[in-house]
N, C-alpha and C positions, 0 to 999 in steps of 0.2 A: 430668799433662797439660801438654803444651807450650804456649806464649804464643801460637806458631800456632795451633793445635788450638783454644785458648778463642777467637780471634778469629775462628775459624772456626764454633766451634761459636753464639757471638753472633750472628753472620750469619746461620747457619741459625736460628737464632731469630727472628730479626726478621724475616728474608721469610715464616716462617709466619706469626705474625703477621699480617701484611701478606697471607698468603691466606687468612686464615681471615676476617680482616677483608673480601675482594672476596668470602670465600665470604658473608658474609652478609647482605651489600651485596646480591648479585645473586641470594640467597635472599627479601631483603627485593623485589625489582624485580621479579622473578618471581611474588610471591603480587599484586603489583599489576597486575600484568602480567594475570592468570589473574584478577582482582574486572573489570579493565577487559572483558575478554574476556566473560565472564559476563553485565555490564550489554550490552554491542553485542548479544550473543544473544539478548535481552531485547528491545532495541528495533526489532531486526530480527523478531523476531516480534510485535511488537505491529504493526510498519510491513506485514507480511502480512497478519496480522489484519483490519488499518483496508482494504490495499490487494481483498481478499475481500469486507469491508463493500461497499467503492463501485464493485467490481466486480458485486455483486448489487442495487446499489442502480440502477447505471446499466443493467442488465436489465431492472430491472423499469419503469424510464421507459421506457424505448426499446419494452416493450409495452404501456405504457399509453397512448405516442403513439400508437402503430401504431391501438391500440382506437377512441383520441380520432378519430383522421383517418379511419379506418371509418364513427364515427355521424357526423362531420360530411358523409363523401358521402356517406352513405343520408338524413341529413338533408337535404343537399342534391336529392338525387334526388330524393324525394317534396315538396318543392320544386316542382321543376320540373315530372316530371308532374303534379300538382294544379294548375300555372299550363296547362299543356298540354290538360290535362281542361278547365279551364274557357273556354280558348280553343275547343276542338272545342263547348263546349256554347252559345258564342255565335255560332260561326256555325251551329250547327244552330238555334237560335233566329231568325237572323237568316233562314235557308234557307225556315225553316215560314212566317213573319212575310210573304212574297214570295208 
C-alpha cells in the first residue's frame, strides 16, 4: 500500500467515524424527538379530555339556566295573577259593599 492509498484510506476512516458519530447523534435526537412527540399526544389529549369536560359542563348550565328562568316566570306569573285575583276580588267586594 502506497503513502497515498493509507492517507486515503485514514481519511476514509475518519469521516466514517465522523458519521457514525452524526449517525448516532441523530439516532440519539430522534428517540427524543419521538418521547417529545409522545408527551404533546398526551397532553393534547388530556386538553380534549378537559376541553369535552367543560363542553358538557357548559350544557348542562346553559339548561339549568334555561330551567331557572322558566320557574322564575311561572313564579312570576302566579305572582301576578294572585295580585290580579285579589284586585278583581276587591273591587267586587267593594261593587257588593255599594
Amino acid at each position: 500500500m502506497t503513502e497515498e492509498d493509507k492517507k486515503l484510506l485514514s481519511t476514509f476512516e475518519a469521516r466514517l467515524r465522523h458519521f457514525m458519530y452524526l449517525h448516532d447523534e441523530l439516532t440519539r435526537e430522534n428517540a427524543r424527538l419521538k418521547q417529545l412527540l409522545a408527551e404533546k399526544d398526551d397532553e393534547i389529549k388530556q386538553v380534549e379530555n378537559s376541553r369535552k369536560e367543560l363542553e358538557a359542563m357548559y350544557t348542562n348550565l346553559k339548561m339549568a339556566r334555561t330551567i331557572s328562568i322558566h320557574d322564575n316566570d311561572i313564579k312570576d306569573t302566579k305572582q301576578r295573577l294572585s295580585k290580579l285575583v285579589r284586585e278583581v276580588d276587591r273591587c267586587i267586594a267593594l261593587l257588593k259593599g255599594q
